[in-house]
C-alpha positions in Angstrom: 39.6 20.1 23.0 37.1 22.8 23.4 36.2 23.1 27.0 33.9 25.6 29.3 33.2 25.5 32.8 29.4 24.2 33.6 27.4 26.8 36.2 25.3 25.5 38.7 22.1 26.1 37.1 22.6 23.6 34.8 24.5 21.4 36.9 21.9 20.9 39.2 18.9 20.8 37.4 19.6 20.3 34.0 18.1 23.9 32.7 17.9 27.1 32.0 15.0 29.8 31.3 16.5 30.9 28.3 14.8 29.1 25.1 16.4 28.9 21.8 16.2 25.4 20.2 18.5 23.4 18.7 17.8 22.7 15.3 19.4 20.1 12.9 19.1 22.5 10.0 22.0 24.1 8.1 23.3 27.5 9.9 23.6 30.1 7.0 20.2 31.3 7.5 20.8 31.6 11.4 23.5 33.9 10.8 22.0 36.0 7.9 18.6 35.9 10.0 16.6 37.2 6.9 14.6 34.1 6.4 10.7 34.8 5.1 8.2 32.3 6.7 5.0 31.4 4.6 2.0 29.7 6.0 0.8 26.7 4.0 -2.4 25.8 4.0 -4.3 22.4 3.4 -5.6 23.5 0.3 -2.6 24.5 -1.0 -3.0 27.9 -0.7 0.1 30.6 0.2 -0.2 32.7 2.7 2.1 35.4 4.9 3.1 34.2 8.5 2.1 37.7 9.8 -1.6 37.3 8.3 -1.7 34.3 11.1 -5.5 34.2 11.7 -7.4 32.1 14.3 -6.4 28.6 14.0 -8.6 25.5 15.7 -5.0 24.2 15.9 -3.5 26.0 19.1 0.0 24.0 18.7 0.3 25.4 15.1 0.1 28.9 16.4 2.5 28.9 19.4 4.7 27.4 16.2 4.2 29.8 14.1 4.2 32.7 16.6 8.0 31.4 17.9 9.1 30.5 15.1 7.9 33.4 12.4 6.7 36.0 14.4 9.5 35.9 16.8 6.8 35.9 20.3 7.7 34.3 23.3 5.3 33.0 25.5 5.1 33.4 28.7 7.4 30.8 29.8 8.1 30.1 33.5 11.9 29.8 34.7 10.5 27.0 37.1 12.7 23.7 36.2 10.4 21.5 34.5 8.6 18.3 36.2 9.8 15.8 33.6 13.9 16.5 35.0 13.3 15.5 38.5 11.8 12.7 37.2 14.4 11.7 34.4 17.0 12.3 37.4 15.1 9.7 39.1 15.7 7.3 37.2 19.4 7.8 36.8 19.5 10.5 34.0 21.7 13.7 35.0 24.7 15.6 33.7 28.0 14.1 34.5 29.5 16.5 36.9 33.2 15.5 35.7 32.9 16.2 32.5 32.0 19.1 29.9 29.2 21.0 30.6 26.2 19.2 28.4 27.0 15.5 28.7 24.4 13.0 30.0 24.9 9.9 32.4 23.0 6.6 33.1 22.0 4.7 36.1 21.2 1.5 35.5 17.3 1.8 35.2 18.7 4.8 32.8 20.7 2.8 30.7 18.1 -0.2 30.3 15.7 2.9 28.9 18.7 3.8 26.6 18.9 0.5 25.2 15.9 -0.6 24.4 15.5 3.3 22.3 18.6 2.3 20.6 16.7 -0.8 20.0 13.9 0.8 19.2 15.4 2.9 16.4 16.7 0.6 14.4 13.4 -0.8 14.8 11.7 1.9 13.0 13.9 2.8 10.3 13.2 -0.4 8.9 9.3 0.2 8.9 10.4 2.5 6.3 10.1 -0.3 3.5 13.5 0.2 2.3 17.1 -2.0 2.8 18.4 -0.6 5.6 22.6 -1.3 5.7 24.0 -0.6 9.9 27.7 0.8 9.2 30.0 1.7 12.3 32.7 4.3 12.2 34.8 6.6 14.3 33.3 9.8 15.7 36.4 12.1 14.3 37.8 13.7 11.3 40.7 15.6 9.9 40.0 19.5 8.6 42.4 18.9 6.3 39.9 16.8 4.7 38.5 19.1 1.4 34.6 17.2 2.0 35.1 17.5 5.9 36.4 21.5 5.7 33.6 22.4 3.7 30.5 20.5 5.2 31.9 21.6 8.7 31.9 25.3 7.5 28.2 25.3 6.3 27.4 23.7 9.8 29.5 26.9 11.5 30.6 27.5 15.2 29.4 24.7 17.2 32.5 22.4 16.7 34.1 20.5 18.6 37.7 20.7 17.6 40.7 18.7 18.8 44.5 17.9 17.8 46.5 15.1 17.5 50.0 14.7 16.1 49.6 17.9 14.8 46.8 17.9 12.6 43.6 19.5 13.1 40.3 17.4 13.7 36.5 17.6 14.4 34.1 15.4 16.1 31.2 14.1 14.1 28.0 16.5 14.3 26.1 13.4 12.9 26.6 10.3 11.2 27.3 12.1 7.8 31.1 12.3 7.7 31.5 8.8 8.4 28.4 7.1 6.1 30.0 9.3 3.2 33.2 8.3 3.1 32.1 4.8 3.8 29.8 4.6 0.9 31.6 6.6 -1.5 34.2 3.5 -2.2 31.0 1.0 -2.8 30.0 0.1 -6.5 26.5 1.0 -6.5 23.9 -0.3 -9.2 20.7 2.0 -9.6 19.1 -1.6 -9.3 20.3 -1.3 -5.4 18.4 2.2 -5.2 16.8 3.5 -3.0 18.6 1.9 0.2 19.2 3.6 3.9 23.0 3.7 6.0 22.1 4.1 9.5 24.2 3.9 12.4 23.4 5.6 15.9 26.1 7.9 15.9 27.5 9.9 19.2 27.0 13.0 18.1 29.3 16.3 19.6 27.7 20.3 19.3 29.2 23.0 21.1 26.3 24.4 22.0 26.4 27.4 24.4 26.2 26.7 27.8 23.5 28.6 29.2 21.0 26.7 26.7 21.9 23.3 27.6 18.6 21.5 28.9 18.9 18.1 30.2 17.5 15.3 27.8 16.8 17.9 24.9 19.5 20.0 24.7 23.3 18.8 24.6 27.0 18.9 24.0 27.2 14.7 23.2 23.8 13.2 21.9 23.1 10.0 20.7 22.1 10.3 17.0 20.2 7.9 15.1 21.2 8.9 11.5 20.1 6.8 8.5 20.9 8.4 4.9 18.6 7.4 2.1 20.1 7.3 -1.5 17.9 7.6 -3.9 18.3 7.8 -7.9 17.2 11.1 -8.8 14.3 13.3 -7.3 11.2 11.8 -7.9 12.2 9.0 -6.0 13.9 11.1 -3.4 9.8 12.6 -3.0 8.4 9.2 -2.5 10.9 7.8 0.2 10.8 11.4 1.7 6.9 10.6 2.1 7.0 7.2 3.6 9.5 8.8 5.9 6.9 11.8 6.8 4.2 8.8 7.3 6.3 7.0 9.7 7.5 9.9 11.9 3.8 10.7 12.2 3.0 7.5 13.1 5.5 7.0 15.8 4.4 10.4 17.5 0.6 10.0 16.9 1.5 6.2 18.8 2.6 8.0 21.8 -0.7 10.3 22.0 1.0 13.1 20.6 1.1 15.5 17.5 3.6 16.8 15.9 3.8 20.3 14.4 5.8 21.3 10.8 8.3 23.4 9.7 9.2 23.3 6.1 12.5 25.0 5.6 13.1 25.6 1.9 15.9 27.8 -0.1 13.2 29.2 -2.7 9.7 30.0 -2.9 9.9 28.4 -6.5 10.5 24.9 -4.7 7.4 25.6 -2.7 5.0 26.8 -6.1 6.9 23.6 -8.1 6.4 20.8 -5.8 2.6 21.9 -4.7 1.2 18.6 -5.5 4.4 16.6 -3.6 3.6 19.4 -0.4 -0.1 18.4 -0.3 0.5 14.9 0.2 2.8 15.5 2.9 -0.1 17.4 4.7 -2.5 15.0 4.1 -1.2 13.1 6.5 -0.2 16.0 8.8 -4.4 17.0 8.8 -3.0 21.0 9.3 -1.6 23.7 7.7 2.3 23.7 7.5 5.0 26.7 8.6 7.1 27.8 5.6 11.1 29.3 6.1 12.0 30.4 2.6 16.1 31.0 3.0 17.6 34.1 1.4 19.4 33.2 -1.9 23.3 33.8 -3.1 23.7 30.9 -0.7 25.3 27.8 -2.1 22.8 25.7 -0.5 23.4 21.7 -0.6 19.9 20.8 0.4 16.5 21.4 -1.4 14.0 20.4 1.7 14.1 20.6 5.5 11.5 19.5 7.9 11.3 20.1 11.5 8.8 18.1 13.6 8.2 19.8 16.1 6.0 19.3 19.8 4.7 22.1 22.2 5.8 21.0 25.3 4.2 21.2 28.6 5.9 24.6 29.2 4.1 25.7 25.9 7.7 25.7 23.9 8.0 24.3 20.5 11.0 21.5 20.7 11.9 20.0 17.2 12.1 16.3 17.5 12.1 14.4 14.4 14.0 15.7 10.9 14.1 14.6 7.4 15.9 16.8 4.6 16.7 16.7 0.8 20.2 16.5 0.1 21.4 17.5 -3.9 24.9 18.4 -2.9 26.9 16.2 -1.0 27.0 13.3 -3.3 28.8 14.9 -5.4 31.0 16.4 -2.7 32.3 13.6 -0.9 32.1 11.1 -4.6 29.1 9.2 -4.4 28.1 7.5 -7.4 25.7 5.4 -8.9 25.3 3.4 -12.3 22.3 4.0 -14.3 20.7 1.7 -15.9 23.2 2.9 -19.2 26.3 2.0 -16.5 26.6 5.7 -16.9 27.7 7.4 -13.5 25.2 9.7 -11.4 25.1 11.5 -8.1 22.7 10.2 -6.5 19.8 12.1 -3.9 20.5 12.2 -0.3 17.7 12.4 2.3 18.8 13.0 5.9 16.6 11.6 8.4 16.7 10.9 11.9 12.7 9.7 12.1 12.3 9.4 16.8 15.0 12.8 16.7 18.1 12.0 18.8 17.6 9.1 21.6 18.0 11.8 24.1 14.6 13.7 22.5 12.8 10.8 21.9 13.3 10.0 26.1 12.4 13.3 26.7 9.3 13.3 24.6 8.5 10.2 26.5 8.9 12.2 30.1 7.0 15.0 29.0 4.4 13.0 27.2 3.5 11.0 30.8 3.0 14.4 32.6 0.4 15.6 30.2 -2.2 14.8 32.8 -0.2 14.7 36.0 2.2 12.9 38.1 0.0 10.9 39.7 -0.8 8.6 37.1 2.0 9.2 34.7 3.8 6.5 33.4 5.9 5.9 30.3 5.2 3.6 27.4 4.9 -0.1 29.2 7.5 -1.4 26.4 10.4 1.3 27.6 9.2 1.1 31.4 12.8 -0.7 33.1 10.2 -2.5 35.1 6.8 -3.8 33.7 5.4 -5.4 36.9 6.6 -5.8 40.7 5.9 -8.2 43.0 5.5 -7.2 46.6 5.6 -9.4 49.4 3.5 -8.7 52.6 5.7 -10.2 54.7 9.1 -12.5 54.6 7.2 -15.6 54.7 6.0 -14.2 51.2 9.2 -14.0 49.7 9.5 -17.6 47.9 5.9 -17.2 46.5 6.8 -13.4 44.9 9.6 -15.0 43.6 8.1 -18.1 42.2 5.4 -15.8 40.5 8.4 -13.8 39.3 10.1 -16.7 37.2 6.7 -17.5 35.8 6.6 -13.7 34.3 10.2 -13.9 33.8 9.7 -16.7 31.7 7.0 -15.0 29.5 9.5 -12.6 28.6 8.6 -9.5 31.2 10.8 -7.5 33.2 9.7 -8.2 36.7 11.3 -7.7 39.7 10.6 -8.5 43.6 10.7 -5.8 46.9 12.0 -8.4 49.0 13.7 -5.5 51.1 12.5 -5.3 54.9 10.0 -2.3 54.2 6.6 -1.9 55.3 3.5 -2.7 52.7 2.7 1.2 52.8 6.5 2.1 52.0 6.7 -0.8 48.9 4.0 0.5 47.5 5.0 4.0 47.9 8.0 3.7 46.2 6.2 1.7 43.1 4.1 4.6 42.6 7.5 7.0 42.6 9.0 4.7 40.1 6.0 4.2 38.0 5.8 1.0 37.9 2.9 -0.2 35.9 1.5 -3.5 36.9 2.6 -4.1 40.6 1.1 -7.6 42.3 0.8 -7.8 46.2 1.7 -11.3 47.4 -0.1 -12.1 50.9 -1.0 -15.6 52.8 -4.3 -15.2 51.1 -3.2 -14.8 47.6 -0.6 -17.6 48.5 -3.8 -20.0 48.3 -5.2 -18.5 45.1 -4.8 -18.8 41.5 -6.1 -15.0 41.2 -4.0 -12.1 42.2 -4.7 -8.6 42.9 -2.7 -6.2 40.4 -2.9 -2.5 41.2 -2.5 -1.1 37.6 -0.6 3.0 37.7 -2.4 4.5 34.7 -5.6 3.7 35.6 -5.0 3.7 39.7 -7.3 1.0 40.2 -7.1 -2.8 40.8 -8.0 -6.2 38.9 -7.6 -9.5 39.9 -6.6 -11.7 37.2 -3.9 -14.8 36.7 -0.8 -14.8 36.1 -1.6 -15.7 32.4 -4.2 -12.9 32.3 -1.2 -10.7 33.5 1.2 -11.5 31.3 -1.3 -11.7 28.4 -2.2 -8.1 29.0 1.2 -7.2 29.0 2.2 -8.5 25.9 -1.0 -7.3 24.3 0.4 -3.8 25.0 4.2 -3.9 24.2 2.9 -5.4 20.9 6.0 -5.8 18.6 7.9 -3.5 20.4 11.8 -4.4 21.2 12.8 -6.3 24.5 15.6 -6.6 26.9 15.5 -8.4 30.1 16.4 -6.5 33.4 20.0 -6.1 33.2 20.9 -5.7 37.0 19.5 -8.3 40.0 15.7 -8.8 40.3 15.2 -9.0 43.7 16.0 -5.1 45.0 17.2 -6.4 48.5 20.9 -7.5 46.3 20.8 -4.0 44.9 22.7 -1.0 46.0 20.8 2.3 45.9 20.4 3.7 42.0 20.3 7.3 43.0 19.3 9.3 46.1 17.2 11.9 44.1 
């Protein structure tokens, strides 16, 4: 298998300086690098990249100026604040494998879960069937479909052997949905309807690039593939798609930022009216990558959604793309409404990103305005509220209050551990904890308890049904998993020492 040796830069911190972002875009325009870039306005109107003239969007220029321009900002080599932070909470490299492969703690791996969860969640907000498929994460070369998809995708392979033959590890869930779905008898009464499956994903990408939670070898990709009859209706899923990864990033407090990648200018001048409603709901002008011709392109439309980060880098997140060639590729077929065979159209989406980006939007999204109050989203937080006993004497009432929570369906745990007030709280504020409830003699005798809330560093007192009413108020309809390792933390042994 392809194998490199990981240097300690990356080992240790989960970075480097240098920035060049992984995109899920085809690669022949990478290598030919003559790509033209187009700014499109609101209004529809066409305009050069280079004419890039004062914008009240500052994210749309640091876009365009990376992107188009080919600027770099002046980025620090300072390992970002959102690493030590993912680290403590059990997310690092795993120092006994390749280079660019993740591990979870527990409190890690809870976080992992419910995003899984939370995917599947979302693609089917879409208003679509949704099928969930399983399949293997490797294919043979010798395959004529596999061969040729994996040379448009290029050098970042992963290549193994077995019994002499030649394989490849899935890039994304493509191989596996196609040859699944190319045996099913489709109706175009069935059409349009989504494959998803959260595929481990495998990119060799080089080493000095890796950046932990964003930038990987093995990534968790949720891939659904919509198949729709025939364009039009490839347009409107494609929209409902754009609406809902919008939604999801505009829920979090953030905005996204768009790269169209096209492979002519004609689709661009054709499809005005189908471009302005997709920026209608973007509120901004759009970044345009026209792809050089004499290409044998398989896709029509690519958008990358991208965010600045807090180290002023654009990092592509969420992707959908049109896909015109690889039903017929890989035999795909539907019956029209004649019971006449079709191809049909393909659109490649993976609406949070990978589960990896999505957690990392969720890191960098809590430090916008510090690390004092950050916190991440209370639905994805491995703990919604602690309760903290004063003293031993304490212990039966945190717990009591604990199985009442428990019951409501929060994850709560209890510091039952022989530790000063001062250190318990401490170490809540370290692990963000959003809710935590101090349990004294006094509040032994009383139905209201004090609950110092993180992102607003103050304290209410309120009961236990107030509590737990406010907390389900604001995980809403999100997904839930109960804590998955022992609530009281004097029976557990020490995540991580970071």
């Amino acid at each position: 298998m392809t194998n490199a040796k990981q240097v300690d830069l990356t080992r240790e911190n989960g970075y480097s300086s240098k920035d060049d972002n992984m995109t899920d875009k085809p690669q022949e325009a990478v290598e030919t690098n003559k790509k033209t870039y187009y700014i499109l306005g609101i209004d529809g109107d066409l305009s050069s990249a280079s004419t890039l003239k004062s914008t009240g969007n500052a994210d749309f220029r640091v876009l365009v100026e990376k992107e188009a321009l080919g600027k770099e900002g002046k980025y620090t080599n300072e390992i970002p604040k959102y690493i030590r932070h993912m680290n403590k909470f059990g997310m690092e490299w795993e120092p006994m494998s390749d280079v660019g492969h993740m591990r979870y703690g527990p409190e890690g791996a809870l976080i992992m879960e419910l995003a899984r969860d939370y995917a599947n969640q979302v693609v089917r907000e879409v208003g679509i069937p949704v099928y969930n498929v399983l399949g293997t994460n490797m294919f043979r070369l010798s395959e004529k479909p596999v061969k040729q998809h994996a040379e448009l995708f290029g050098d970042r392979l992963y290549q193994l052997e077995s019994d002499n033959e030649k394989f490849i590890l899935r890039y994304a869930a493509c191989h596996q949905q196609f040859a699944m779905i190319k045996d099913w008898t489709i109706s175009y009464k069935n059409l349009p309807f989504g494959a998803f499956e959260i595929a481990d994903s495998y990119r060799y990408e080089q080493q000095g690039e890796l950046v932990l939670g964003f930038r990987l070898r093995r990534m968790n990709m949720p891939d659904m593939h919509v198949f729709t009859k025939d364009m039009e209706e490839a347009k409107d899923v494609l929209l409902r798609i754009h609406k809902k990864i919008y939604s999801v990033m505009n829920e979090l407090g953030r905005d996204y930022v768009s790269l169209y990648n096209t492979t002519s200018l004609e689709f661009i001048k054709n499809e005005s009216g189908f471009l302005k409603d997709l920026l209608e709901v973007e509120k901004k002008p759009a970044l345009i990558a026209v792809y050089p011709p004499g290409k044998d392109y398989y896709w029509v439309l690519n958008i990358e959604y991208h965010i600045i980060d807090q180290q002023g880098r654009p990092r592509e997140i969420g992707t959908v793309q049109i896909d015109v060639g690889n039903a017929k590729r890989f035999g795909m077929k539907y019956n029209n409404s004649e019971n006449k065979e079709e191809y049909p159209v393909i659109l490649h989406t993976a609406i949070i990103g990978t589960l990896e980006r999505f957690i990392y939007t969720l890191f960098d999204t809590a430090l916008i305005d510090g690390e004092n109050r950050a916190t991440l989203p209370l639905w994805i937080s491995p703990t919604q509220a602690r309760i903290c006993p004063i003293k031993d004497s304490n212990i039966a009432k945190a717990n009591a209050v604990a199985d009442i929570l428990e019951a409501k369906g929060i994850r709560v745990d209890v510091d039952d551990r022989s530790q000063t007030l001062q250190r318990k709280i401490s170490d809540a504020e370290r692990h963000w904890i959003p809710y935590l409830v101090v349990i004294g003699d006094r509040e032994e005798k009383s139905d209201q308890l004090p609950i110092r809330i993180r992102k607003t560093g103050t304290t209410e007192k309120v009961s236990l049904d107030e509590l737990a009413l406010k907390i389900k108020k604001d995980v809403g309809n999100k997904p839930f998993r109960p804590l998955s390792y022992p609530r009281n933390l004097s029976n557990r042994p020490i995540f991580n020492q970071r």
